[in-house]
N, C-alpha and C positions, 0 to 999 in steps of 0.2 A: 391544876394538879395533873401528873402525868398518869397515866392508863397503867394499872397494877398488869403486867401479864406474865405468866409463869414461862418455862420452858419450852412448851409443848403450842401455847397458846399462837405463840411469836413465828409459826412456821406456816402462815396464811399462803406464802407461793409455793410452796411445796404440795399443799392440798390442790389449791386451784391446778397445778399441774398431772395430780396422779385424778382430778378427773374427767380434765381434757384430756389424760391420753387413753383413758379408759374407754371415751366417748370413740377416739379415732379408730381406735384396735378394732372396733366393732363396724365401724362406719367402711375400713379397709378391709376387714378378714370376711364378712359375711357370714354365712350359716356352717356352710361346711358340708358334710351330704347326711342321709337318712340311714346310714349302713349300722348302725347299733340304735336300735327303735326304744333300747329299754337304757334311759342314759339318765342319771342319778338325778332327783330332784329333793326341791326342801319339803317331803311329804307333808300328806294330806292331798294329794293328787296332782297333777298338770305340773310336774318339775320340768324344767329343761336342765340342757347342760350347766351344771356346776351351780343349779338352785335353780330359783323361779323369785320374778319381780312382779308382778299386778301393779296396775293403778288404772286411775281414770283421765286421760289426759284429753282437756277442753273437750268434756263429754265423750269421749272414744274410748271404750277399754284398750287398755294395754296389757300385752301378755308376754314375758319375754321366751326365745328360747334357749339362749346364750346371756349367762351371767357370769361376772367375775368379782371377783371381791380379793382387794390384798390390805394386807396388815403390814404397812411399812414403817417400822420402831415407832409405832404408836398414831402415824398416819394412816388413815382408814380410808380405804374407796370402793366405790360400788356401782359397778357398772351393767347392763343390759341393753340389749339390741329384739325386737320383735320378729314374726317370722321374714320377712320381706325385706327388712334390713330399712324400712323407711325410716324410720325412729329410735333412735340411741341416746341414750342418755347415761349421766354417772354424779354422783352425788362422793362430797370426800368432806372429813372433819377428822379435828384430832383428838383420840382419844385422851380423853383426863377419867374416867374412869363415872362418868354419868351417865343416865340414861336419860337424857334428852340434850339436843343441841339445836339452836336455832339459828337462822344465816342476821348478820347485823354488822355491824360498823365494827364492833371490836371483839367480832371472829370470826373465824378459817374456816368455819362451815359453809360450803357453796351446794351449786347443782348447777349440772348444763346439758340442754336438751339440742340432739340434730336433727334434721330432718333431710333425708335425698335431697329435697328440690332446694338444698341449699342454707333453709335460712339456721340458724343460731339463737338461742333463746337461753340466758346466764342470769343465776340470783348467786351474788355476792359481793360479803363488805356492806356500804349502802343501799343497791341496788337489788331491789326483789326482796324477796322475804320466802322464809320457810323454817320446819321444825323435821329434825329426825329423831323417834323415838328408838331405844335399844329394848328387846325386848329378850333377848338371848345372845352372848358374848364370851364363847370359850375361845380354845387355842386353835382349833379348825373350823369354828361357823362363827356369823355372826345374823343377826334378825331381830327387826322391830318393822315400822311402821313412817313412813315417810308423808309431807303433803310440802309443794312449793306451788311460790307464784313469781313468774321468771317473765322479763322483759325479755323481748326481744333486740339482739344486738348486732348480728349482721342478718342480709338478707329480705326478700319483700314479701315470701310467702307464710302466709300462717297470719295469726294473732297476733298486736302488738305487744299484748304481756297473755302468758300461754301462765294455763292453772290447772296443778295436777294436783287431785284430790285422790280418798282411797288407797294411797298407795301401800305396799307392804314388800319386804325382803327378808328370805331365807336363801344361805349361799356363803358355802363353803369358801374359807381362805384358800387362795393358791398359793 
């Protein structure tokens, strides 16, 4: 029997695209300077630019200061970079209008994490596994709660499968 998928479901390269380039935007643009110290966050304190990402990445907190999230006709991405620019990652699925998505064989839910010294570390389709929860989704934010476990796929520094636990997103659509 063939795999039932809607509309929405069927746009797996489209996701995996908008969060490699989320990841690069971050990994090329870097921080940027300190000259506006009060720069909007997803309150409850420690926002950076255009929201704030926590997690715990193979036991390191992660804290971002630059985030981006776009709503592209129902494809969704979400990206952050830390202060130091070592670590960028972005996480993209398409909205069907649930609150939860998990990365698997037959769907467009991924994550891909960078690191400066090069290596690359991807959950998506078969490879890896993970859940994002939505936890608030209007026309200019969206936030829930994220955890992945990501092979590593180019590269020889770091972990061979990198585990990010903890995680959470608040961050304004641009």
């Amino acid at each position: 029997m063939k795999p039932n998928f809607s509309k929405n479901q069927s746009r797996p390269g489209a996701v995996f695209m908008i969060s490699a380039l989320m990841v690069a935007m971050f990994l090329v643009s870097g921080c940027g300077s300190d000259d506006d110290p009060v720069a909007p966050g997803g309150g409850g304190g420690g926002g950076g630019i255009g929201g704030s990402v926590t997690a715990t990445i193979d036991g390191v907190a992660f804290t971002s200061i630059v985030v981006q999230a776009i709503n592209n006709g129902g494809v969704i991405g979400v990206g952050a970079s830390d202060s130091n620019v070592n670590n960028a990652f972005g996480f993209g699925w398409v909205d069907t209008g649930a609150t939860s998505y998990s990365i698997g064989v037959a769907s467009a839910t991924n994550a891909t994490v960078s690191h400066l010294q090069g290596s690359l570390w991807q959950a998506s389709g078969p490879s890896g596994n993970g859940t994002i929860t939505i936890t608030t989704k209007t026309a200019t934010r969206i936030a829930g709660t994220f955890s992945f476990s990501l092979p590593r796929v180019s590269g020889t520094e770091g972990p061979a499968v990198l585990e990010i636990t903890n995680g959470s997103f608040d961050a304004e659509f641009q």
